[in-house]
ROLUMMAR-266013 format. One record per residue: z negated, y negated, x negated of N, C-alpha, C in turn; residue in one letter. Coordinates in steps of 0.05 Angstrom, whole numbers, plus 5000, padded with zeros to 4 digits. Each point is the difference from the previous one (the first is absolute). Last residue first. Layout:
BEGIN
> n_c3 / n_c2 / n_c1 / ca_c3 / ca_c2 / ca_c1 / c_c3 / c_c2 / c_c1 / residu
> Z / Y / X / Z / Y / X / Z / Y / X / A;
...
***
This chain:
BEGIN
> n_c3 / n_c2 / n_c1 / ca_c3 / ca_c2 / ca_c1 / c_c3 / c_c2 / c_c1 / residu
> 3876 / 8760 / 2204 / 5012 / 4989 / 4975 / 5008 / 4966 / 5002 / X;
> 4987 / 5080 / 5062 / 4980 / 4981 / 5007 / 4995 / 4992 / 4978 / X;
> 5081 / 5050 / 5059 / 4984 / 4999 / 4967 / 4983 / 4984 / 5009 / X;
> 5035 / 5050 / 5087 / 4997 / 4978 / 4976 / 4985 / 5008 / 4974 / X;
> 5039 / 5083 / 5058 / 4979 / 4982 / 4995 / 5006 / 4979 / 4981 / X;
> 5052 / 5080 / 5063 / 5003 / 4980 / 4980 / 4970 / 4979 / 5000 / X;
> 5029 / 5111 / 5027 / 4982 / 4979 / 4995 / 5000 / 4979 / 4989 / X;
> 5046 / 5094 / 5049 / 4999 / 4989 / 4977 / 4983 / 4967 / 5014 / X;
> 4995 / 5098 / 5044 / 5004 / 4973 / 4999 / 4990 / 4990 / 4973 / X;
> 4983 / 5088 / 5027 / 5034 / 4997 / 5005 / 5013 / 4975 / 5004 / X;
> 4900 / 5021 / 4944 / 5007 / 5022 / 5028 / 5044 / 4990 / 5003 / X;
> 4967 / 4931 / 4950 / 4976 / 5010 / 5011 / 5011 / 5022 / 5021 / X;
> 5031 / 4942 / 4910 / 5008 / 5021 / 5019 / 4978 / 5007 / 5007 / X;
> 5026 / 4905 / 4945 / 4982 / 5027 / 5000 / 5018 / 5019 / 5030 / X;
> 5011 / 4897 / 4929 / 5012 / 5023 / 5021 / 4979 / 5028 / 4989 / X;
> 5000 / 4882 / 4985 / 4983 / 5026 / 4987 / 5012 / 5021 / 5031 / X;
> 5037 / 4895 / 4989 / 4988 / 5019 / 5008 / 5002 / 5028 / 4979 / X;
> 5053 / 4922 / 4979 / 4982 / 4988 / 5021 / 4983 / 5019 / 5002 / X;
> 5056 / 5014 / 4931 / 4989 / 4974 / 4997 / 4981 / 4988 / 5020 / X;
> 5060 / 5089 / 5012 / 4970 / 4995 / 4984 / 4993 / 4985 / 4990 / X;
> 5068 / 5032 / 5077 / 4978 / 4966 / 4988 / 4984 / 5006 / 4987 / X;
> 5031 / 5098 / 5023 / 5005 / 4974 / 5015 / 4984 / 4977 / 4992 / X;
> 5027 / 5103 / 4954 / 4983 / 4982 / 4999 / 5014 / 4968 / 5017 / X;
> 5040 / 5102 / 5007 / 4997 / 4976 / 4975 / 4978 / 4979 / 5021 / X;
> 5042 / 5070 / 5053 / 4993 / 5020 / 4971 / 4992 / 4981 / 4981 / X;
> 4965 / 4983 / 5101 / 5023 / 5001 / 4985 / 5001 / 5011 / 4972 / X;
> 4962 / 5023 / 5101 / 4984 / 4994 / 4977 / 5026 / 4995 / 4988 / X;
> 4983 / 5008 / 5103 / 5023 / 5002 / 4982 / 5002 / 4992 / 4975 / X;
> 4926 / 4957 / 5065 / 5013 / 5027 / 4995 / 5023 / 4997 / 4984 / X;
> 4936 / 4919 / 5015 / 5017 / 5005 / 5002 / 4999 / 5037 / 5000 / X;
> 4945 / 4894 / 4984 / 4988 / 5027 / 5001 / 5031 / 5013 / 5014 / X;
> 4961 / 4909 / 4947 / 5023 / 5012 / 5012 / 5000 / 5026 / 4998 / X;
> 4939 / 4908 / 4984 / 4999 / 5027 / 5006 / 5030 / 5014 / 5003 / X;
> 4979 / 4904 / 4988 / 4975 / 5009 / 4980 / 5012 / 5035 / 5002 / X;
> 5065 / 4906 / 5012 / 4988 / 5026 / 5014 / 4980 / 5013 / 4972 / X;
> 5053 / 4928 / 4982 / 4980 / 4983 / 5030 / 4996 / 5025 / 5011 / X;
> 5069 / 5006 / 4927 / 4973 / 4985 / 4995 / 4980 / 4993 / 5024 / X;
> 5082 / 5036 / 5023 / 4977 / 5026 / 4985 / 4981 / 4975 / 4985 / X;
> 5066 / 4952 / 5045 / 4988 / 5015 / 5018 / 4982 / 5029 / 4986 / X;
> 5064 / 4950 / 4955 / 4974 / 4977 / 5005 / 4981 / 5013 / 5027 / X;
> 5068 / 5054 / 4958 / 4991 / 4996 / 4983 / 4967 / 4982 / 5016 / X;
> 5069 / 5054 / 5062 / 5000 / 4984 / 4984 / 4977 / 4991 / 4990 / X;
> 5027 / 5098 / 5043 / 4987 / 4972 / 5000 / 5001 / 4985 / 4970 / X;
> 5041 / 5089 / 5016 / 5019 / 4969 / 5013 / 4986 / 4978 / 5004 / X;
> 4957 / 5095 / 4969 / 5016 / 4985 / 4981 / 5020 / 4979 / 5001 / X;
> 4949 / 5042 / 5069 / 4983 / 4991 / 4972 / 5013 / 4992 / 4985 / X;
> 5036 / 5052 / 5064 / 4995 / 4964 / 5022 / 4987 / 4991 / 4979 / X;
> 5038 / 5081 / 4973 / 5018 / 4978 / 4994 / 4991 / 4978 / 5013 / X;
> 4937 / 5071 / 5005 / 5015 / 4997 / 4969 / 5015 / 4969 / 5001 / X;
> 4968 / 5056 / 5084 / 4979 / 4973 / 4982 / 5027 / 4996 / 4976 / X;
> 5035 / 5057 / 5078 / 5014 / 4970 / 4986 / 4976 / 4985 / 4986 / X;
> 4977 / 5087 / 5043 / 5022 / 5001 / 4981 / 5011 / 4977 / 4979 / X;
> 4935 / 5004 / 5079 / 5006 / 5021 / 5003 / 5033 / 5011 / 4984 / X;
> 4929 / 4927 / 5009 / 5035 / 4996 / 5012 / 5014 / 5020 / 4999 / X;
> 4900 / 4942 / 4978 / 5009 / 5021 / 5002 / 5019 / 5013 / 5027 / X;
> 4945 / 4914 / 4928 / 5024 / 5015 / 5020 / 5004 / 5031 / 4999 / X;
> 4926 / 4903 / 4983 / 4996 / 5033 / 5010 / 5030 / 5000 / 5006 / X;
> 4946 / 4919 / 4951 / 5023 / 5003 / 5014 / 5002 / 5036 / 4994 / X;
> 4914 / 4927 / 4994 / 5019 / 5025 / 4990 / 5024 / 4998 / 5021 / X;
> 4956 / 4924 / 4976 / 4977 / 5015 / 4980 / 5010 / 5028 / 5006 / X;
> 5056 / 4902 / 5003 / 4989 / 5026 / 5013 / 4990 / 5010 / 4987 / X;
> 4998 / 4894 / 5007 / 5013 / 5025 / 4985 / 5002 / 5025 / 5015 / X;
> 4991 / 4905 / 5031 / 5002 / 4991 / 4976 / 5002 / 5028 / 4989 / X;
> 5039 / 4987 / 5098 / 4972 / 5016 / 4993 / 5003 / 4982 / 4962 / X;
> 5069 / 4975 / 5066 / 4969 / 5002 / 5022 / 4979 / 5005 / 4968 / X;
> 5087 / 5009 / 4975 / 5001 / 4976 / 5012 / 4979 / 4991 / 5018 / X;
> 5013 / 5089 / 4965 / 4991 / 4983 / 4974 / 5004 / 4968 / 5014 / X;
> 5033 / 5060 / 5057 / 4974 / 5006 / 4996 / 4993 / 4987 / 4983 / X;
> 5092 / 5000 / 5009 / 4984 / 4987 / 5029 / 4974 / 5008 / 4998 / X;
> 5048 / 5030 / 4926 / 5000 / 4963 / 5001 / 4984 / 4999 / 5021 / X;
> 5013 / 5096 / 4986 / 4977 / 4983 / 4987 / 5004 / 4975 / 5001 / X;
> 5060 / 5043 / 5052 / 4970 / 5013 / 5007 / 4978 / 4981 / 4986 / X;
> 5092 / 4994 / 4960 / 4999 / 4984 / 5031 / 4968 / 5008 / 5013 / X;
> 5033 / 5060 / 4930 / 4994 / 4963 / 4990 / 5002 / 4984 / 5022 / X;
> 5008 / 5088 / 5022 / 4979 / 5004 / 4991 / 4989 / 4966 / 4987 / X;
> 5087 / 5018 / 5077 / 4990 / 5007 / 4968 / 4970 / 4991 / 4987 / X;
> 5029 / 5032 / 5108 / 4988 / 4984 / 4988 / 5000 / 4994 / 4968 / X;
> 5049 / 5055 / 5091 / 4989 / 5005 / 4973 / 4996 / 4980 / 4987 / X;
> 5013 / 5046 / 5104 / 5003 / 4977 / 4982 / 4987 / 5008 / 4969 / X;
> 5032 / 5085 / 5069 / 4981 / 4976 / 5000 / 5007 / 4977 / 4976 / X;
> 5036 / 5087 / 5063 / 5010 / 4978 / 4988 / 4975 / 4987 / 4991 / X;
> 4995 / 5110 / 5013 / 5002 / 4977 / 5010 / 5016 / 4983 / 4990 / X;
> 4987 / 5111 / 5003 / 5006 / 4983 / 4988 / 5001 / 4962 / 5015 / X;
> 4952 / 5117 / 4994 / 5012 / 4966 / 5015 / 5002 / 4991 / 4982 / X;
> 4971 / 5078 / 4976 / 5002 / 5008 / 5016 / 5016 / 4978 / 5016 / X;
> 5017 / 4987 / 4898 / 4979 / 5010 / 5012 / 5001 / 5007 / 5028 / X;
> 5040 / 4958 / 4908 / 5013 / 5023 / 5024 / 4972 / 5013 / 5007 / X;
> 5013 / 4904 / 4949 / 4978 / 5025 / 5001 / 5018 / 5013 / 5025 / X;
> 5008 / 4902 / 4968 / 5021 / 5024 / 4991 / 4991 / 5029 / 5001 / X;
> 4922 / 4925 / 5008 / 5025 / 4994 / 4996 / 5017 / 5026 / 4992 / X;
> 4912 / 5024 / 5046 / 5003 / 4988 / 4976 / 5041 / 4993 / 5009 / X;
> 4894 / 5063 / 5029 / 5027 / 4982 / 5012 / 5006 / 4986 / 4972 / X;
> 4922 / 5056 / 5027 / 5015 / 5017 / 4973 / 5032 / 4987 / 5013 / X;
> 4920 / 4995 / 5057 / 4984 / 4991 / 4975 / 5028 / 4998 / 4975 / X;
> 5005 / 5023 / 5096 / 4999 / 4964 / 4989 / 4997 / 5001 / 4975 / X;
> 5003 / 5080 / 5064 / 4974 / 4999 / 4987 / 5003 / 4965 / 4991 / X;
> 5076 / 5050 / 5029 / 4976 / 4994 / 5031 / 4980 / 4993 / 4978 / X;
> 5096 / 4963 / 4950 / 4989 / 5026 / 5015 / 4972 / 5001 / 5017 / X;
> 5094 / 4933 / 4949 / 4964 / 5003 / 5017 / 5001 / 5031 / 5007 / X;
> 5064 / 4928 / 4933 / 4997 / 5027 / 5015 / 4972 / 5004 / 5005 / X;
> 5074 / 4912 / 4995 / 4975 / 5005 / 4986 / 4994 / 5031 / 5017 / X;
> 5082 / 4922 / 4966 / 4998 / 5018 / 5021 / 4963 / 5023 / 4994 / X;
> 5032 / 4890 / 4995 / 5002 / 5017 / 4985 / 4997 / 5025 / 5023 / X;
> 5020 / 4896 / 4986 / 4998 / 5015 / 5015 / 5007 / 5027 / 4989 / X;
> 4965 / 4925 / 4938 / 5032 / 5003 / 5014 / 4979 / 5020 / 5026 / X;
> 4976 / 4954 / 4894 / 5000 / 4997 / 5021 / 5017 / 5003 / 5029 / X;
> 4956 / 5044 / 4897 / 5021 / 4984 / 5016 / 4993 / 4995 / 5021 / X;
> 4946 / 5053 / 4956 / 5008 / 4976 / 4973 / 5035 / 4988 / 5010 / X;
> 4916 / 5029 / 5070 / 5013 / 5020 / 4976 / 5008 / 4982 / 4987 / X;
> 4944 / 5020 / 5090 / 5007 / 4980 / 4982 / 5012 / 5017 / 4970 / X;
> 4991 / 4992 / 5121 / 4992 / 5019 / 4976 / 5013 / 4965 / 4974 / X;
> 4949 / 4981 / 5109 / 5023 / 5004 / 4973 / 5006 / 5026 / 4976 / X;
> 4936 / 4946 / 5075 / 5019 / 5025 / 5023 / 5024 / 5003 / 4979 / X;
> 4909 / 4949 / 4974 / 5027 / 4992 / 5014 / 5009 / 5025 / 4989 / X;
> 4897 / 4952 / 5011 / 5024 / 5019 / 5003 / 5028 / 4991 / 5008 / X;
> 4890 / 4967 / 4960 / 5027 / 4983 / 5008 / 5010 / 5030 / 4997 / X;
> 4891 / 4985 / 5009 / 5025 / 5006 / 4981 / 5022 / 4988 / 5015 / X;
> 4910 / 4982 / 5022 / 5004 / 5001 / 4971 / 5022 / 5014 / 4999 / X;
> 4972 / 4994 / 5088 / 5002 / 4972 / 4991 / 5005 / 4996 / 4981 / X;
> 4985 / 5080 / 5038 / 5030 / 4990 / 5004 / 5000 / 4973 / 4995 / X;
> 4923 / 5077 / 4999 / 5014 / 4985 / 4972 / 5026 / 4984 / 5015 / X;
> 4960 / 5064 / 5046 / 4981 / 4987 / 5006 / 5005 / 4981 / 4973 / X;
> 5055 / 5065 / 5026 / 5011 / 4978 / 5025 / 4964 / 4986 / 4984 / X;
> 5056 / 5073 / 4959 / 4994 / 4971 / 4982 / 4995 / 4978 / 5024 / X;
> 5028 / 5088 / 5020 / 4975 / 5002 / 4980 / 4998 / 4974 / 4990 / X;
> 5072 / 5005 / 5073 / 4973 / 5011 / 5009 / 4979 / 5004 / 4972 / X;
> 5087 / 4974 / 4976 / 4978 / 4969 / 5019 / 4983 / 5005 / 5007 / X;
> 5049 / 5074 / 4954 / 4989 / 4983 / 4980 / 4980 / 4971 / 5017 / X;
> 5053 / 5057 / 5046 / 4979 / 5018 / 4994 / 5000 / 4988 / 4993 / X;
> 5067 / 4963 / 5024 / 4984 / 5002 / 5020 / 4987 / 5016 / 4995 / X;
> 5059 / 4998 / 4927 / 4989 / 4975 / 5009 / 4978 / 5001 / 5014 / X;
> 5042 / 5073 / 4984 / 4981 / 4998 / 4979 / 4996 / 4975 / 5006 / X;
> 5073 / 5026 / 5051 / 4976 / 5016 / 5013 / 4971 / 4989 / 4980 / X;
> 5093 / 4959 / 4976 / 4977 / 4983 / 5030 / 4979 / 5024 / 5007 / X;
> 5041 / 4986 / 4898 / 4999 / 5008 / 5014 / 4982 / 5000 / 5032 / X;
> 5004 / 4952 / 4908 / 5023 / 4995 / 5021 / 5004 / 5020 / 5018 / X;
> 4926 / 4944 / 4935 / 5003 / 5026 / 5007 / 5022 / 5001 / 5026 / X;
> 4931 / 4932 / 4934 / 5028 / 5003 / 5000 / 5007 / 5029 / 5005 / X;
> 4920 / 4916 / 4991 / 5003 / 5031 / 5007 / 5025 / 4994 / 5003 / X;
> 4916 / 4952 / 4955 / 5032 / 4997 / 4999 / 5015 / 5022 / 5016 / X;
> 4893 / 4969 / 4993 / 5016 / 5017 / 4993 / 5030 / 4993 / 5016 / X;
> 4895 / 4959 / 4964 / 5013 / 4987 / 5017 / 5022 / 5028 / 4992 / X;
> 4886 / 4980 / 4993 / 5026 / 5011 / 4988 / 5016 / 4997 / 5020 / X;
> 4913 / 4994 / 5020 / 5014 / 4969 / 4990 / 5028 / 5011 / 4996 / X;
> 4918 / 5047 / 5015 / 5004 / 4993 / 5016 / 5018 / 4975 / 4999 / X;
> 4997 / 5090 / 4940 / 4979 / 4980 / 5011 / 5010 / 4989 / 5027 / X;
> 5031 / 5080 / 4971 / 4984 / 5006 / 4982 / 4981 / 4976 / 4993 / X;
> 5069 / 5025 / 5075 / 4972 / 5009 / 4997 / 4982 / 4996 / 4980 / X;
> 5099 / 4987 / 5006 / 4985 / 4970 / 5016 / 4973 / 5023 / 5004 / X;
> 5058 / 5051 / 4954 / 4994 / 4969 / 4977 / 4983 / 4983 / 5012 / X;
> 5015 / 5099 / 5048 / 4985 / 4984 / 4982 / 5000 / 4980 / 4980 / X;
> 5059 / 5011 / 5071 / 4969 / 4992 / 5012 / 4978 / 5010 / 4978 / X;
> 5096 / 4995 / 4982 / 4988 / 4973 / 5003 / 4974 / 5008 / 5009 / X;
> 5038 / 5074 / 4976 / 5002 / 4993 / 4987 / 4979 / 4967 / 4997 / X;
> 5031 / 5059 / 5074 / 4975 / 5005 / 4996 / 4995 / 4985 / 4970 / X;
> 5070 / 4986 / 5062 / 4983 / 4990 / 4996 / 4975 / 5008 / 4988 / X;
> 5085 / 5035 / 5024 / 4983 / 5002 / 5028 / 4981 / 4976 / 4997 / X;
> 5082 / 4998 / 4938 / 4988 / 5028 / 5013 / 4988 / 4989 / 5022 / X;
> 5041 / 4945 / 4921 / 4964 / 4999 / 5010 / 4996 / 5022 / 5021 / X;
> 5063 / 4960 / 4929 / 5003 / 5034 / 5013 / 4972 / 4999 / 5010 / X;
> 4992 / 4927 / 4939 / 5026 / 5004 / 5000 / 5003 / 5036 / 5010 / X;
> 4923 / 4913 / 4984 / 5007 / 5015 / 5010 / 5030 / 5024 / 5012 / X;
> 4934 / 4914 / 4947 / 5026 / 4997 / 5011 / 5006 / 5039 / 5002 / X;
> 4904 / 4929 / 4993 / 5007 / 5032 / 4991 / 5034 / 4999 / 5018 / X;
> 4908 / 4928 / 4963 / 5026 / 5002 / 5018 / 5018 / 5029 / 4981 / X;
> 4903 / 4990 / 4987 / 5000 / 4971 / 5019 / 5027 / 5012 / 5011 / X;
> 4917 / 5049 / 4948 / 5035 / 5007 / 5002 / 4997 / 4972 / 5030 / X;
> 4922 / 5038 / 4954 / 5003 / 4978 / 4991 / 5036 / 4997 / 5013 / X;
> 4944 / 5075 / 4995 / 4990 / 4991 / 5035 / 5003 / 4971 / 4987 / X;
> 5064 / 5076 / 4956 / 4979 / 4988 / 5000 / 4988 / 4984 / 5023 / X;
> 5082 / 5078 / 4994 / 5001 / 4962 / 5003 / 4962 / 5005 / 4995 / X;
> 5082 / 5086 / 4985 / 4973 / 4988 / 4996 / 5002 / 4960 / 5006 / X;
> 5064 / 5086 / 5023 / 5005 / 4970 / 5002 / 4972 / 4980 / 4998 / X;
> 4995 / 5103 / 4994 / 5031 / 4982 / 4991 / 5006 / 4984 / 4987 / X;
> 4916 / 5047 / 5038 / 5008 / 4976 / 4986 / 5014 / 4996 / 4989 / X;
> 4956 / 5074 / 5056 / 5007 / 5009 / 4960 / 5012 / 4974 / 4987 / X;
> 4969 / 4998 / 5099 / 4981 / 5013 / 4982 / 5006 / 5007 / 4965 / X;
> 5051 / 4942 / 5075 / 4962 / 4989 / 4998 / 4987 / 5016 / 4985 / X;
> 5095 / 5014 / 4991 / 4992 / 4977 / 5004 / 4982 / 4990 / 4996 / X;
> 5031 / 5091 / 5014 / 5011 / 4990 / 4975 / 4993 / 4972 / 4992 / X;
> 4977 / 5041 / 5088 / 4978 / 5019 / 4974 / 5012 / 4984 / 4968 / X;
> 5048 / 4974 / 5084 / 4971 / 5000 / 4998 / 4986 / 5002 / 4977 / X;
> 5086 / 5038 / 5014 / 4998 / 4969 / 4990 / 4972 / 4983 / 4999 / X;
> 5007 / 5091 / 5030 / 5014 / 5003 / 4973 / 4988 / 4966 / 4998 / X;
> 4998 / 5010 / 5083 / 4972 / 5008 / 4988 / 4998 / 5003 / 4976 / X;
> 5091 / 4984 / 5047 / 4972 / 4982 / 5000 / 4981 / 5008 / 4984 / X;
> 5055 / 5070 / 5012 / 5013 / 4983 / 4987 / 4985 / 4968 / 4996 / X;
> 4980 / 5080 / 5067 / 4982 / 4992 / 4976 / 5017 / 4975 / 4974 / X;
> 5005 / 4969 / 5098 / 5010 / 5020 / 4991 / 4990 / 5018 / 4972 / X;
> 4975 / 4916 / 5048 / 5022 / 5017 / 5024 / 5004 / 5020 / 4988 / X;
> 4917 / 4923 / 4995 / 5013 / 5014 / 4992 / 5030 / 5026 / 5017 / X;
> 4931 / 4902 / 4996 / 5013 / 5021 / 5022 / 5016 / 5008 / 4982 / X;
> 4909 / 4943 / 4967 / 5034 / 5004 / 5006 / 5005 / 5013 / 5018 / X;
> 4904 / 4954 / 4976 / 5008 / 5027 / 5021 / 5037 / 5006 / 5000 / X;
> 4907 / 4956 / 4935 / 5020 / 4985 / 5019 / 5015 / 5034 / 5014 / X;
> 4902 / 4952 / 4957 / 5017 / 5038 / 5000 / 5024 / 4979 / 5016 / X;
> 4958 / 4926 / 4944 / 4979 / 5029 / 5012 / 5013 / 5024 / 5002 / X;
> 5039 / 4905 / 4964 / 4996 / 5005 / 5034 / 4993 / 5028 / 5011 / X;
> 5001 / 4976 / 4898 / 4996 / 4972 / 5024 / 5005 / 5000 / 5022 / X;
> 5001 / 5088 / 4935 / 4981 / 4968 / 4988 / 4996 / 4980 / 5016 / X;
> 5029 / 5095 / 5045 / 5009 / 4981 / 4985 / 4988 / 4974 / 4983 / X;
> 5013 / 5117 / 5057 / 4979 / 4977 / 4989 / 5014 / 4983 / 4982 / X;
> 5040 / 5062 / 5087 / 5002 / 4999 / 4968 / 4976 / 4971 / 4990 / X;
> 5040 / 5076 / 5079 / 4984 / 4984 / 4996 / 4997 / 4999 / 4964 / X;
> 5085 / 5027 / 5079 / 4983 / 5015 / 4968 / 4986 / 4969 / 5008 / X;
> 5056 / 5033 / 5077 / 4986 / 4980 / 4995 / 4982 / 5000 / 4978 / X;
> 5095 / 5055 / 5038 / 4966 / 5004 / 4988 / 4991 / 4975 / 4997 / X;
> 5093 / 5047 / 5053 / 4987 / 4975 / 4998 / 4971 / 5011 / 4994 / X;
> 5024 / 5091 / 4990 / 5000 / 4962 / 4999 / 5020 / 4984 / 5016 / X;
> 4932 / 5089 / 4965 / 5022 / 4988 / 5024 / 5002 / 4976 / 4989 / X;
> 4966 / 5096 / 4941 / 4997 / 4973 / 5012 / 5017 / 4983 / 5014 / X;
> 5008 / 5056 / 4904 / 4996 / 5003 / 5024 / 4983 / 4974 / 5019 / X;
> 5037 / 5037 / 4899 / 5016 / 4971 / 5025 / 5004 / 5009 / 5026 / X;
> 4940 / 5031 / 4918 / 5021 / 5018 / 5022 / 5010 / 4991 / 5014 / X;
> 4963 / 4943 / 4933 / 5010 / 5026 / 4989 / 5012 / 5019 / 5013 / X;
> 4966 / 4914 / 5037 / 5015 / 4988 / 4975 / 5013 / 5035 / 4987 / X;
> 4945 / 4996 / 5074 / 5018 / 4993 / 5006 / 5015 / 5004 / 4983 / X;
> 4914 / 5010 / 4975 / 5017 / 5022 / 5017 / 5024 / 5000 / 5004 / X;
> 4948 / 4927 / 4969 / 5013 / 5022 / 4982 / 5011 / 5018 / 5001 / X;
> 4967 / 4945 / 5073 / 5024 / 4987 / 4973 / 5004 / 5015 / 4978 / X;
> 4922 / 5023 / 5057 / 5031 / 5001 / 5019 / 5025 / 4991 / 4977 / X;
> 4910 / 5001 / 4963 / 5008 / 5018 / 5002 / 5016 / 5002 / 5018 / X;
> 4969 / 4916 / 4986 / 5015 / 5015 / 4976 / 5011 / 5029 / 5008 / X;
> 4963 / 4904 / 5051 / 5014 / 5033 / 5006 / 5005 / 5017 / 4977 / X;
> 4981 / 4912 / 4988 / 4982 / 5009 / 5008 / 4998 / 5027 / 5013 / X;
> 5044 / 4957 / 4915 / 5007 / 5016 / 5025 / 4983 / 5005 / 5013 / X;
> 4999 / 4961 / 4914 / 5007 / 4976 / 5019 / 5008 / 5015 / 5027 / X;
> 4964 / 5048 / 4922 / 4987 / 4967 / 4996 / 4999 / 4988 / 5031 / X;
> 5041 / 5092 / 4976 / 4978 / 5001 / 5012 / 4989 / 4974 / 5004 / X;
> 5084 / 5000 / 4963 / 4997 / 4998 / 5026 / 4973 / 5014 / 5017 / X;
> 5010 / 4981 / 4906 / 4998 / 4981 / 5014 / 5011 / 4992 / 5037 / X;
> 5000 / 5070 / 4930 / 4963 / 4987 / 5001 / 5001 / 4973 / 5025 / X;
> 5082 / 5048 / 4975 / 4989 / 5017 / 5014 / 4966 / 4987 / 5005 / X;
> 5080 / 4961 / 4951 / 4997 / 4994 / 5023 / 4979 / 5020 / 5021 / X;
> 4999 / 4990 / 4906 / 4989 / 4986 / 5013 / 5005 / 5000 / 5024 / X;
> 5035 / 5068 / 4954 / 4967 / 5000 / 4998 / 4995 / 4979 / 5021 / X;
> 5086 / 5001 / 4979 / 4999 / 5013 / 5025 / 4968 / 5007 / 4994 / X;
> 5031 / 4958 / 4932 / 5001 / 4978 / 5017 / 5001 / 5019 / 5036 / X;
> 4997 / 5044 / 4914 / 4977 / 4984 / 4996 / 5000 / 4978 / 5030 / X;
> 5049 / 5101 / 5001 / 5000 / 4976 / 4987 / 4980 / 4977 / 5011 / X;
> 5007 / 5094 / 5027 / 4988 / 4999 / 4975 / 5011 / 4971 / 4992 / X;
> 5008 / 5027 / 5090 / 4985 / 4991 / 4994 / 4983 / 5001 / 4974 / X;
> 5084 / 5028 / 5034 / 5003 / 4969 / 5001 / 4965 / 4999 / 4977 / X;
> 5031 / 5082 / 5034 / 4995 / 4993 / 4976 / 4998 / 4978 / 5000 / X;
> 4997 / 5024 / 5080 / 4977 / 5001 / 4988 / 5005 / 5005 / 4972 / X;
> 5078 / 4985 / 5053 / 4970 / 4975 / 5001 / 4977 / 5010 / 4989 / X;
> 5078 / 5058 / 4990 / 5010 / 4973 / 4983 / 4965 / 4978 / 5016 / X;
> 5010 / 5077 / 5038 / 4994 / 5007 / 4975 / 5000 / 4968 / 4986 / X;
> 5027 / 5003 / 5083 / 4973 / 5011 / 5004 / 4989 / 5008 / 4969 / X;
> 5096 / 4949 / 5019 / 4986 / 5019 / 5006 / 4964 / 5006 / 4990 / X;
> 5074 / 4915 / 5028 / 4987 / 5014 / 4980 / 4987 / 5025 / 5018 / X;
> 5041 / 4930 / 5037 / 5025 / 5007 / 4989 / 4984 / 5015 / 4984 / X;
> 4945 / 5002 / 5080 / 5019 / 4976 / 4994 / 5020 / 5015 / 4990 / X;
> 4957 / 5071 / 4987 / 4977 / 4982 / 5021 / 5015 / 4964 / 4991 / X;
> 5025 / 5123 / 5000 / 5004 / 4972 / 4991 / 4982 / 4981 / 5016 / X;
***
């Protein structure tokens, strides 16, 4: 086994169209390629890793990686584009921001973009400040989860960070605050005139944080990139829905 997948299951990965790209494109942007692939398949290698990664507006930037579970998120991000943002992306509201590797590519892709971060666990905090220390003027953090209520919630963590979430029986269990999703977007939409993407990922709860935002708040978002694909079609008066790889895709109409 290599993570939660086995050694078979990744190199079939690589008959789908969107695991093509991420492979070209971690020769693109890896100046290391052949350690990172290594890594990436026999999840070999020490860590604390410092992966070098090439970016449109601030060159190679250097994360700190801890685990291959990182390098997963890595590779899902900068190389197979998830959470595709254009080098046009101004304000990005961020929901399960992890370590950060998410934000450090929205605030890479110029030098202006502004990111919303929302991540309630304290070990993934104090990694997320260490990769985003040369960006700390463009984004705003708060030490929150966010769901379609607001309360003190019970949230399950395990050593990797990556696979935490509201009501999750996992290795730990915490207390952390919980922010409703319509409260997230007033205090943002009250700074910003729109968002060009709003990213969640909650390790279960996308579905229902998407379907508790209010109306006047999906007119003023361009993007809504999420997991946990739904069986029916979301706002199809507002947005065009696609599936990329294990993330569903809300795109404005442009009607």
């Amino acid at each position: 086994m290599i993570g939660h997948r086995s050694l078979t299951q990744i190199l079939s990965a690589f008959f789908g169209r969107h695991h093509y790209i991420a492979l070209w494109n971690m020769v693109r942007f890896y100046p290391d390629f052949a350690e990172n692939f290594q890594r990436y398949i026999f999840d070999s290698g020490n860590y604390p890793y410092h992966i070098r990664i090439r970016t449109p507006a601030a060159g190679i930037v250097q994360p700190i990686l801890y685990s291959l579970h990182d390098l997963l998120t890595v590779n899902e991000v900068f190389c197979r584009h998830d959470y595709f943002a254009d080098e046009k992306v101004q304000v990005v509201v961020d929901i399960g921001s992890n370590i950060g590797i998410s934000a450090l590519y929205f605030l890479t892709r110029n030098q202006t973009s502004r990111c919303y971060l929302y991540e309630p666990v304290p070990r993934n905090l104090a990694r997320l400040k260490t990769n985003l220390a040369a960006h700390e003027a463009r984004y705003v953090l708060e030490p929150v989860a966010v769901a379609n209520k607001c309360s003190i919630v019970e949230f399950g963590t395990e050593p990797s960070g990556r696979y935490g979430g509201i009501g999750l029986e996992l290795a730990e269990t915490i207390q952390v605050p919980c922010v409703h999703i319509n409260t997230v977007l007033e205090q943002v939409l009250d700074k910003e005139q729109r968002i060009d993407i709003l990213k969640i990922d909650t390790e279960g709860a996308e579905l229902d944080i998407v379907q508790a935002i209010r109306r006047e708040y999906l007119e003023r978002i361009q993007r809504i990139y999420f997991e946990s694909p739904p069986q029916n079609r979301l706002y199809p008066d507002l947005f065009e829905q696609k599936q990329y790889g294990g993330v569903c895709q809300l795109i404005r109409r442009m009607d």
